[in-house]
PyMOL Python script that loads the backbone (N, CA, C, O; Angstrom):
from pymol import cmd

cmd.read_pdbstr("""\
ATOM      1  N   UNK A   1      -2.198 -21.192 -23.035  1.00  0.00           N
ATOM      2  CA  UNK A   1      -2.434 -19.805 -23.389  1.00  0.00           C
ATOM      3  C   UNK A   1      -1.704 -18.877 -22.419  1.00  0.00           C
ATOM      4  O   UNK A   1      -1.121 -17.867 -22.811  1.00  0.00           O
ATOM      5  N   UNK A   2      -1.751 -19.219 -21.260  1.00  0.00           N
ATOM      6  CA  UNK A   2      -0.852 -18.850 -20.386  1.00  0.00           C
ATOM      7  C   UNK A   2       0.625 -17.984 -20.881  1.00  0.00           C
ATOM      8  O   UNK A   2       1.064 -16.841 -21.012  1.00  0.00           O
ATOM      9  N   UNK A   3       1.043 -19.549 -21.055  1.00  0.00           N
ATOM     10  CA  UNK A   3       2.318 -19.129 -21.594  1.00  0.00           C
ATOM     11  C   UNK A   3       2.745 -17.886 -22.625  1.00  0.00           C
ATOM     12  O   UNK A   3       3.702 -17.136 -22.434  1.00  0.00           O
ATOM     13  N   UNK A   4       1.961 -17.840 -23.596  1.00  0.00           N
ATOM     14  CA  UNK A   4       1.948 -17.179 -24.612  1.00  0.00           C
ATOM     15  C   UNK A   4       1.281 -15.449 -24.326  1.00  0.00           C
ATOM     16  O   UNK A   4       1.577 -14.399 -24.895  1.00  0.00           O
ATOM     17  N   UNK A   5       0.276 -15.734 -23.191  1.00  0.00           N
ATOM     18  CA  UNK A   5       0.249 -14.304 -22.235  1.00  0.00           C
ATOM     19  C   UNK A   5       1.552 -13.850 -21.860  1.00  0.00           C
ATOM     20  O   UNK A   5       1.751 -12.635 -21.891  1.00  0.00           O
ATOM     21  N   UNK A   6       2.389 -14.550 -21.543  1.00  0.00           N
ATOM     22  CA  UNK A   6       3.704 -14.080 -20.101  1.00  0.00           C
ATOM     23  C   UNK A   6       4.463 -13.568 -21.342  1.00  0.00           C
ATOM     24  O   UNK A   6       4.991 -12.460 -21.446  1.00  0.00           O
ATOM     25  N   UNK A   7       4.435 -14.584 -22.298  1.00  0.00           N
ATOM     26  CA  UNK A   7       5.659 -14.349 -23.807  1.00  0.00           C
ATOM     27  C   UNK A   7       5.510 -12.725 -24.123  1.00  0.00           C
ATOM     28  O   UNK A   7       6.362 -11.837 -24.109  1.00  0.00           O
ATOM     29  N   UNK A   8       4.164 -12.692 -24.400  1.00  0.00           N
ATOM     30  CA  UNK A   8       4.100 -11.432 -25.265  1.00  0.00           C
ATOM     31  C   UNK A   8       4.629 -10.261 -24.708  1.00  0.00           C
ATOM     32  O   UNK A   8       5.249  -9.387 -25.314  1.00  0.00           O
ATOM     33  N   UNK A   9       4.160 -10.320 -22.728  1.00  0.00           N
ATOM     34  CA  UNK A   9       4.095  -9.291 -22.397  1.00  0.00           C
ATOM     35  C   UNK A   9       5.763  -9.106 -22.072  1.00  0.00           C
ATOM     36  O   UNK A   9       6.395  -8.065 -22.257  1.00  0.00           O
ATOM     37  N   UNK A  10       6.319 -10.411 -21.529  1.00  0.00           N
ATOM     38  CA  UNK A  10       7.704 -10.168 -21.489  1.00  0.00           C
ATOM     39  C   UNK A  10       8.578  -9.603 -22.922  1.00  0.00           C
ATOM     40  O   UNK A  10       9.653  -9.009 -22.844  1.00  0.00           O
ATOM     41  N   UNK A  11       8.009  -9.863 -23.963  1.00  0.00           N
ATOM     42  CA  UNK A  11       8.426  -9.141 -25.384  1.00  0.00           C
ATOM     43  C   UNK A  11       8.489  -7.552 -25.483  1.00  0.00           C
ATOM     44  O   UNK A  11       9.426  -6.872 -25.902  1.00  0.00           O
ATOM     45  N   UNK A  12       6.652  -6.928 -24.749  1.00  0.00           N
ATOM     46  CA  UNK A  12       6.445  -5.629 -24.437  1.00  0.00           C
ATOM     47  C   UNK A  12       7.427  -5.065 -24.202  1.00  0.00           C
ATOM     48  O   UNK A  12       7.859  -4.099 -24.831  1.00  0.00           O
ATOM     49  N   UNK A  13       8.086  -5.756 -22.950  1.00  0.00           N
ATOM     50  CA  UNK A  13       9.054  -5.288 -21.648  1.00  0.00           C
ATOM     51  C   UNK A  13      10.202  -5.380 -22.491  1.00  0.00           C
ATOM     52  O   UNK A  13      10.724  -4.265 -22.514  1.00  0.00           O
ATOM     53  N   UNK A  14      10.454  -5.702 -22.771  1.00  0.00           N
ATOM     54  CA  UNK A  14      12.315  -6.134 -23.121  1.00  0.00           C
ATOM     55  C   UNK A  14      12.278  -5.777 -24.756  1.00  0.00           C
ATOM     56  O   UNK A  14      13.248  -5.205 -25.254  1.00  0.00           O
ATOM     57  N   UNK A  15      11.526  -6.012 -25.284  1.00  0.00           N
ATOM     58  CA  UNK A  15      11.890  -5.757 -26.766  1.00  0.00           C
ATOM     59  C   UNK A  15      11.353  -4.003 -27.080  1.00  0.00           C
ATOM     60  O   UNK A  15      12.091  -3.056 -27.350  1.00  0.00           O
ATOM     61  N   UNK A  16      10.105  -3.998 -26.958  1.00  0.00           N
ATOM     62  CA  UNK A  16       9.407  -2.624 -27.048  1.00  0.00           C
ATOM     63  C   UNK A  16       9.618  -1.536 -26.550  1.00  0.00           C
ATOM     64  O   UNK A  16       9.559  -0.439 -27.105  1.00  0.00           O
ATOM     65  N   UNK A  17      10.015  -1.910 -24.901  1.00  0.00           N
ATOM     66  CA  UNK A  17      10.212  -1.217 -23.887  1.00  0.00           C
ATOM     67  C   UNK A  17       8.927  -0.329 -23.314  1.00  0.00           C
ATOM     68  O   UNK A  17       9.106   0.854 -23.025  1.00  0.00           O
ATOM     69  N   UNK A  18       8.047  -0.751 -23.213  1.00  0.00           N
ATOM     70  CA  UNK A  18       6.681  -0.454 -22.776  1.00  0.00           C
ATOM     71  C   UNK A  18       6.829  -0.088 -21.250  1.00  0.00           C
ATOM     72  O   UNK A  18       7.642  -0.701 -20.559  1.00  0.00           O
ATOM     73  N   UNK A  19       5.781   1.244 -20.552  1.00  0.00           N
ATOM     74  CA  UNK A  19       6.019   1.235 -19.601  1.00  0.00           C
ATOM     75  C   UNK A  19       5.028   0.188 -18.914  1.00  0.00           C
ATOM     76  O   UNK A  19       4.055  -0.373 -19.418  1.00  0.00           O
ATOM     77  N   UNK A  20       5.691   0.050 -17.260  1.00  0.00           N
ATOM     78  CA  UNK A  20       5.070  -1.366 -16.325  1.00  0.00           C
ATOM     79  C   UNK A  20       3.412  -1.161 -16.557  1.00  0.00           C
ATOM     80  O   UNK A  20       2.605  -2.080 -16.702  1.00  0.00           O
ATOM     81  N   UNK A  21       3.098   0.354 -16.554  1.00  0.00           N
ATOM     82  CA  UNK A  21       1.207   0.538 -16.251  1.00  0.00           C
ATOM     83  C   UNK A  21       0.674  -0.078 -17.388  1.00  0.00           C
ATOM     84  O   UNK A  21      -0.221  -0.906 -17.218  1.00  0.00           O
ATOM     85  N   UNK A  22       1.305   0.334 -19.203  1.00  0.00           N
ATOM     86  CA  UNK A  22       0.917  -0.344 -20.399  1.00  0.00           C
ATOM     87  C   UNK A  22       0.923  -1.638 -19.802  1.00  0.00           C
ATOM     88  O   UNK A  22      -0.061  -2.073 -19.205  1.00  0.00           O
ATOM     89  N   UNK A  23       2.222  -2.415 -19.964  1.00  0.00           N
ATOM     90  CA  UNK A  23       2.297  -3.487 -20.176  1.00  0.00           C
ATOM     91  C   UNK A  23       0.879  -4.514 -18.996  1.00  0.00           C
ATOM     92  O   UNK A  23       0.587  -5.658 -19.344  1.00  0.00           O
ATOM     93  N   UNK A  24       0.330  -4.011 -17.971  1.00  0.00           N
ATOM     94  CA  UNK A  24      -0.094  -4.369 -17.079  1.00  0.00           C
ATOM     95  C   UNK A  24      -1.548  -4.082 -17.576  1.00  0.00           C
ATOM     96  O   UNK A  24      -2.495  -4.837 -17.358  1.00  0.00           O
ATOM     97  N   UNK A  25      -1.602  -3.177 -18.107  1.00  0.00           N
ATOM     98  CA  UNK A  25      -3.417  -2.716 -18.938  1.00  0.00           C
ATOM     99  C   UNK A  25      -3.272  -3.642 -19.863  1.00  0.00           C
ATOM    100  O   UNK A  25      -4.351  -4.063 -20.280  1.00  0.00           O
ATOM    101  N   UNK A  26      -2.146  -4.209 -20.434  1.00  0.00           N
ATOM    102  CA  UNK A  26      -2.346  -5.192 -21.778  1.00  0.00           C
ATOM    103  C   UNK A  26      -2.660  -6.287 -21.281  1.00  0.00           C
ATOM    104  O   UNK A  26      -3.569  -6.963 -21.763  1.00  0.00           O
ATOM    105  N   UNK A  27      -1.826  -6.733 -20.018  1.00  0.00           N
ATOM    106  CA  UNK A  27      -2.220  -8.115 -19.097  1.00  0.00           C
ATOM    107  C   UNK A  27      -3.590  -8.056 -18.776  1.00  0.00           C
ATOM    108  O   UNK A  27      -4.204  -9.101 -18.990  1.00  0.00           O
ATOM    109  N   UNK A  28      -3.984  -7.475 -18.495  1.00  0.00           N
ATOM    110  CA  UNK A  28      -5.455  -7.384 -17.887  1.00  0.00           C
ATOM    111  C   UNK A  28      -6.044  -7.393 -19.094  1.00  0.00           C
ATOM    112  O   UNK A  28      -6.652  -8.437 -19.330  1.00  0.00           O
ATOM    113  N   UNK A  29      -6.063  -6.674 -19.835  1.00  0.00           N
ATOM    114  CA  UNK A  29      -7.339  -7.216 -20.899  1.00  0.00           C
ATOM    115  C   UNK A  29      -6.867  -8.364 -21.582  1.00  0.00           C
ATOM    116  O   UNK A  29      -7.809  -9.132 -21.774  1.00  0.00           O
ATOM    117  N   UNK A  30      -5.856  -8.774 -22.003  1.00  0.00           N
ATOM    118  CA  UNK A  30      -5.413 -10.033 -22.443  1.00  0.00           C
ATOM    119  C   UNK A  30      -6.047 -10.925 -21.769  1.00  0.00           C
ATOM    120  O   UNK A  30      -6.778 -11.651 -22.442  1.00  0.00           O
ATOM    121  N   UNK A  31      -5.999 -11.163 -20.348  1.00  0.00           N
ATOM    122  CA  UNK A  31      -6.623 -12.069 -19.747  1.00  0.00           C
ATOM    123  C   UNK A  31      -7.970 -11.769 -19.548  1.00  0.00           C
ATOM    124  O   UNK A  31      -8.278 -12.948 -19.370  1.00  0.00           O
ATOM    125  N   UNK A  32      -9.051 -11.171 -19.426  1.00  0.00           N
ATOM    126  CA  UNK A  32     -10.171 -10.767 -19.551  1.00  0.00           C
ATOM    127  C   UNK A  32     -10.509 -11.426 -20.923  1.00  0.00           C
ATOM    128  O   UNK A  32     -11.470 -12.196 -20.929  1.00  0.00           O
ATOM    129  N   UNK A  33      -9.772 -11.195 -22.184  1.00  0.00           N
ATOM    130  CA  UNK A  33      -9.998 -11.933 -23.529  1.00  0.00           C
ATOM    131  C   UNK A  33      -9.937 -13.357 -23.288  1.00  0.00           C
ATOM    132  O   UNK A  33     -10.619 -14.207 -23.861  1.00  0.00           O
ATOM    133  N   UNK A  34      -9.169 -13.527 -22.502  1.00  0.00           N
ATOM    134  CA  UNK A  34      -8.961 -15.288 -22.455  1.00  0.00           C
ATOM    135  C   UNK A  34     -10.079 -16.050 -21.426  1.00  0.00           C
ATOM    136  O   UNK A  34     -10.452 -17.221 -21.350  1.00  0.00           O
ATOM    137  N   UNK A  35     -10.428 -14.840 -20.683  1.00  0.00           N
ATOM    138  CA  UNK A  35     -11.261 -15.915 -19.788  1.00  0.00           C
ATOM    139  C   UNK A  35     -12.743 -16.120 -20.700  1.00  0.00           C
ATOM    140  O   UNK A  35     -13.279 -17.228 -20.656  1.00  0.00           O
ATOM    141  N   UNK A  36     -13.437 -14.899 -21.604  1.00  0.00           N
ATOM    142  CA  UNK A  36     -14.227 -14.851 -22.532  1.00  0.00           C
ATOM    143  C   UNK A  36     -13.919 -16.174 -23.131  1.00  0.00           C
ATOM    144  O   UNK A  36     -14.396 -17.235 -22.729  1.00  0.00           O
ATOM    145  N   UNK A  37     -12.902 -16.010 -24.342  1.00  0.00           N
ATOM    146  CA  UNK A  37     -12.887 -17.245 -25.089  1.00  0.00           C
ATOM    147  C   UNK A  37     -13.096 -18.416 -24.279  1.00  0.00           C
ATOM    148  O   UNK A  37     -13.576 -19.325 -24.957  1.00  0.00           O
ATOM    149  N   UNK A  38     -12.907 -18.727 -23.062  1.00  0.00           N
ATOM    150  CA  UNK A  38     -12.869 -20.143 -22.454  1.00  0.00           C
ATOM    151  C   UNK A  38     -14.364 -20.027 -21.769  1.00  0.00           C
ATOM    152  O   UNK A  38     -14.969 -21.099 -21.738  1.00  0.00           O
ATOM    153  N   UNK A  39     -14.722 -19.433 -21.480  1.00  0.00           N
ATOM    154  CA  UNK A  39     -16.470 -19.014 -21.546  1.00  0.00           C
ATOM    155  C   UNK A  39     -17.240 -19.531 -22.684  1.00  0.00           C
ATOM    156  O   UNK A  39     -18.199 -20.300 -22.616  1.00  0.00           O
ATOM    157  N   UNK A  40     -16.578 -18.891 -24.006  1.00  0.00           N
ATOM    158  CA  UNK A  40     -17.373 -19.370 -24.873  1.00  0.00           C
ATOM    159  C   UNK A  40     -16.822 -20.675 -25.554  1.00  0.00           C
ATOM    160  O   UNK A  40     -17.313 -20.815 -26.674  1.00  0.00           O
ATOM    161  N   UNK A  41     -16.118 -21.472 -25.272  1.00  0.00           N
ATOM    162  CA  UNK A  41     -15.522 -22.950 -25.188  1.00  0.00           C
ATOM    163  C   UNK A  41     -14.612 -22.387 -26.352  1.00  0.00           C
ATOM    164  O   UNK A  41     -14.851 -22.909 -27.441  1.00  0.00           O
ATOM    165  N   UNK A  42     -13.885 -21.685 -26.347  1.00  0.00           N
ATOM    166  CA  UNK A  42     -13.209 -21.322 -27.658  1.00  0.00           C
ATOM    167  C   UNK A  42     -11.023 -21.200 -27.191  1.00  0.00           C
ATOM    168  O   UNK A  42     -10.599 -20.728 -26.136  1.00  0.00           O
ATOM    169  N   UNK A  43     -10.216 -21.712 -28.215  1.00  0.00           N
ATOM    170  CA  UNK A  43      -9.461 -21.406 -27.830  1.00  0.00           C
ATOM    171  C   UNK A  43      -8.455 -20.386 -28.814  1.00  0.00           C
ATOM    172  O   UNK A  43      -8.930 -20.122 -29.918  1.00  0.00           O
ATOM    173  N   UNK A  44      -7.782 -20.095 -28.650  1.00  0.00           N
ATOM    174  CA  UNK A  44      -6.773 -18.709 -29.404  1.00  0.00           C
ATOM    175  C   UNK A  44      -6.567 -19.420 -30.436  1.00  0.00           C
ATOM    176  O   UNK A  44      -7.013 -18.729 -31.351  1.00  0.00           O
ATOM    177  N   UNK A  45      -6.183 -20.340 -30.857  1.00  0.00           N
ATOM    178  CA  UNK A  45      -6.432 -21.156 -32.307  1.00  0.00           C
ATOM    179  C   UNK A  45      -7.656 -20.682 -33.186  1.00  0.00           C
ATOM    180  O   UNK A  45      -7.657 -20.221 -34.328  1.00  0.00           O
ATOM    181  N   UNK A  46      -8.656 -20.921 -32.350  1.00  0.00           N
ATOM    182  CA  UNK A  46     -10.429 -20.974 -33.482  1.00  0.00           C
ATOM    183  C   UNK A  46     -10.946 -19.454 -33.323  1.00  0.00           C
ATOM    184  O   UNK A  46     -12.088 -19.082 -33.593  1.00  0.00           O
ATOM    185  N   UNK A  47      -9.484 -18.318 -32.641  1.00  0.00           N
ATOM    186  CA  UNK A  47      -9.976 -16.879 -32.699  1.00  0.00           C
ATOM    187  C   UNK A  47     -10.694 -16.920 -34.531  1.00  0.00           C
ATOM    188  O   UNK A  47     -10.473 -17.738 -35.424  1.00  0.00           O
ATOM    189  N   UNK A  48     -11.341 -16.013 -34.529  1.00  0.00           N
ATOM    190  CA  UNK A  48     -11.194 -15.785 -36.186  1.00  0.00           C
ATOM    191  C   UNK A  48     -12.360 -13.966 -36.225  1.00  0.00           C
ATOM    192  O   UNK A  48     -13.281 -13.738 -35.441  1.00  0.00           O
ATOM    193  N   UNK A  49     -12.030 -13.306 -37.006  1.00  0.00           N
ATOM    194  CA  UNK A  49     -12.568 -11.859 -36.904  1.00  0.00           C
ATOM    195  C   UNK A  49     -14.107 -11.941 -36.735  1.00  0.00           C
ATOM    196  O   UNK A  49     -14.783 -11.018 -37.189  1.00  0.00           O
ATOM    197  N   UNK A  50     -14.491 -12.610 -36.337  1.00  0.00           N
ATOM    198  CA  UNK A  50     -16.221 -12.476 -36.102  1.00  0.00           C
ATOM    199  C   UNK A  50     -16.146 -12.712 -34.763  1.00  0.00           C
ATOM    200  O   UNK A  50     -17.018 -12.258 -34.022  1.00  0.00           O
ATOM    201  N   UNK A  51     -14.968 -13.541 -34.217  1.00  0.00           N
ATOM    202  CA  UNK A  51     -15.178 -14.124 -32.918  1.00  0.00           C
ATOM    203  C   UNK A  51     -14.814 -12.617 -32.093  1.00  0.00           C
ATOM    204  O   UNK A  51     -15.349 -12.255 -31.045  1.00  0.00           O
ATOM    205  N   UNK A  52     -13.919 -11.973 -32.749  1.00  0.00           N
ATOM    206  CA  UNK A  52     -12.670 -10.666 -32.049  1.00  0.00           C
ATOM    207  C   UNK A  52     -14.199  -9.407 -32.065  1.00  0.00           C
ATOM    208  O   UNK A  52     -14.216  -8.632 -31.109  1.00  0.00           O
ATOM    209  N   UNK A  53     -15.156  -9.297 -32.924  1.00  0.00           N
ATOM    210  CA  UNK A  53     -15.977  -8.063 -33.211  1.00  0.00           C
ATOM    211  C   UNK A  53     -17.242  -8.789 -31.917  1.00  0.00           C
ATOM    212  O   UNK A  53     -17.797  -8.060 -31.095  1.00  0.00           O
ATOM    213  N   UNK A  54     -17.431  -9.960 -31.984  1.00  0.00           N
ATOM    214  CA  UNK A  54     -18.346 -10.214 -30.778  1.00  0.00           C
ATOM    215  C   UNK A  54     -17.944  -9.845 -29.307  1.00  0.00           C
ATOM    216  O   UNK A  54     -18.645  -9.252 -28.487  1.00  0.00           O
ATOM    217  N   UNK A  55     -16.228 -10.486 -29.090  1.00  0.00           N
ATOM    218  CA  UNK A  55     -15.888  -9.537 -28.125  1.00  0.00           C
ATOM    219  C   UNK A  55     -16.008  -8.113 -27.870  1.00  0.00           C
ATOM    220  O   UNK A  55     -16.330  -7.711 -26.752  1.00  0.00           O
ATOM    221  N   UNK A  56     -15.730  -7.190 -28.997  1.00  0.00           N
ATOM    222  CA  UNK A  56     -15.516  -6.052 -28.785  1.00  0.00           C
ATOM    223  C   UNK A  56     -17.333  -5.417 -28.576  1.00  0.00           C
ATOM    224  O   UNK A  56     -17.524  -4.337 -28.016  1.00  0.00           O
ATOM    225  N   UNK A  57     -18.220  -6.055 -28.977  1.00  0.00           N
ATOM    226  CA  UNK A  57     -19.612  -5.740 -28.808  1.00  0.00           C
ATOM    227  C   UNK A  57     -19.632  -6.228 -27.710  1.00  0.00           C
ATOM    228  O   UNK A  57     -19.973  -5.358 -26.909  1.00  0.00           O
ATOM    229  N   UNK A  58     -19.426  -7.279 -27.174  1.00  0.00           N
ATOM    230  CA  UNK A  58     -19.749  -7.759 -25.396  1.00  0.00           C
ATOM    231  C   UNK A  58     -18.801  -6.760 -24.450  1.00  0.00           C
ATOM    232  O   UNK A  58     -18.731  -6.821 -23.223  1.00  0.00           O
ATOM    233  N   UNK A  59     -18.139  -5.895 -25.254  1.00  0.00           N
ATOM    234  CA  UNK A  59     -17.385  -5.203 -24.043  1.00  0.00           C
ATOM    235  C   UNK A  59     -18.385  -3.526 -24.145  1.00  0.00           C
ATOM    236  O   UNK A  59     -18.876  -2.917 -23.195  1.00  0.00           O
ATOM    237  N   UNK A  60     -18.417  -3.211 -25.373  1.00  0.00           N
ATOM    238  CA  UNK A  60     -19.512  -2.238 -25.242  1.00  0.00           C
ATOM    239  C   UNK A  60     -20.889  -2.648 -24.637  1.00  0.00           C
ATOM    240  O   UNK A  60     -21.342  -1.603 -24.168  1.00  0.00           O
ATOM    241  N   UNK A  61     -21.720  -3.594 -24.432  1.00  0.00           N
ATOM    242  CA  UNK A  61     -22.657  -3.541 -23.860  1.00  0.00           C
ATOM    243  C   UNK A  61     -22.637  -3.527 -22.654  1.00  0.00           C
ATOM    244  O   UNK A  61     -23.669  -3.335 -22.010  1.00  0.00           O
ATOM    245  N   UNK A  62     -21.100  -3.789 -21.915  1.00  0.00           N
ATOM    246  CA  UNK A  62     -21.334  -3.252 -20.433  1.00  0.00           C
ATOM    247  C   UNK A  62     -20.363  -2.272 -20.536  1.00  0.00           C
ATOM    248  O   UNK A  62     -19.504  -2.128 -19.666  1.00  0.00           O
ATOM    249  N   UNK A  63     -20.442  -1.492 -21.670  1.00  0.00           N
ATOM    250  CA  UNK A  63     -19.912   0.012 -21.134  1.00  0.00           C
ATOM    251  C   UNK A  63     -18.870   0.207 -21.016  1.00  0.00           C
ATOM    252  O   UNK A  63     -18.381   0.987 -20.199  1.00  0.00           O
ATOM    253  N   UNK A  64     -18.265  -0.492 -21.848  1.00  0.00           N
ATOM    254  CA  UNK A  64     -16.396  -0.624 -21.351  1.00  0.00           C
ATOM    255  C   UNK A  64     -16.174  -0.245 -22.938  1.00  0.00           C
ATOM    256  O   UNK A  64     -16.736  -0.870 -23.837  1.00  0.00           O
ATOM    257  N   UNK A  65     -15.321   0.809 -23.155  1.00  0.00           N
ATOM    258  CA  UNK A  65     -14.141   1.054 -23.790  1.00  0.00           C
ATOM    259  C   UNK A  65     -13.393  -0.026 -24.699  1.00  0.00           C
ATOM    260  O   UNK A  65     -12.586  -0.813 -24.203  1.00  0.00           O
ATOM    261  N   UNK A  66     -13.718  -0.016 -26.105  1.00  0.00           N
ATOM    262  CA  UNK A  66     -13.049  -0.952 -26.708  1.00  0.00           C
ATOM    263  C   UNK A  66     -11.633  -0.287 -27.680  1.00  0.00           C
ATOM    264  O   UNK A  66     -11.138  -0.704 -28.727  1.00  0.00           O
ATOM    265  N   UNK A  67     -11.414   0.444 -27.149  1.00  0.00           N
ATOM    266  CA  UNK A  67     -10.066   1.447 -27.935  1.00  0.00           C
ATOM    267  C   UNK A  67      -9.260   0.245 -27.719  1.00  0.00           C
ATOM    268  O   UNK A  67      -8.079   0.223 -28.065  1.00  0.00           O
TER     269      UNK A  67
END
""", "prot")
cmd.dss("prot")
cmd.show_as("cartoon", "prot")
cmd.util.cbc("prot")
cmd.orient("prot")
């Protein structure tokens, strides 16, 4: 999963042209998502939209911003 973190964000950078602070707010919650899924024994394969709306409710119950 790793890998596919570095991919995207190097895509941000070079294809999109995103600035360093975006691309670095995307790293951080990207990985914040990944450490969740591996919390909940889950990997980016068995994501599926119930799994993505439980995240976004576990991030509102501690108060965090799901924009």
């Amino acid at each position: 999963m790793q890998a596919l973190l570095l991919n995207f964000l190097a895509y941000l950078a070079v294809e999109r042209g995103l600035a360093d602070n975006t691309i670095q707010s995307y790293g951080r919650d990207l990985k914040n998502y990944a450490t969740y899924l591996a919390n909940k024994k889950m990997t980016i394969n068995s994501v599926t939209q119930t799994s993505i709306i439980s995240y976004l409710l576990h991030l509102q119950g501690k108060g965090l911003a799901t924009a």
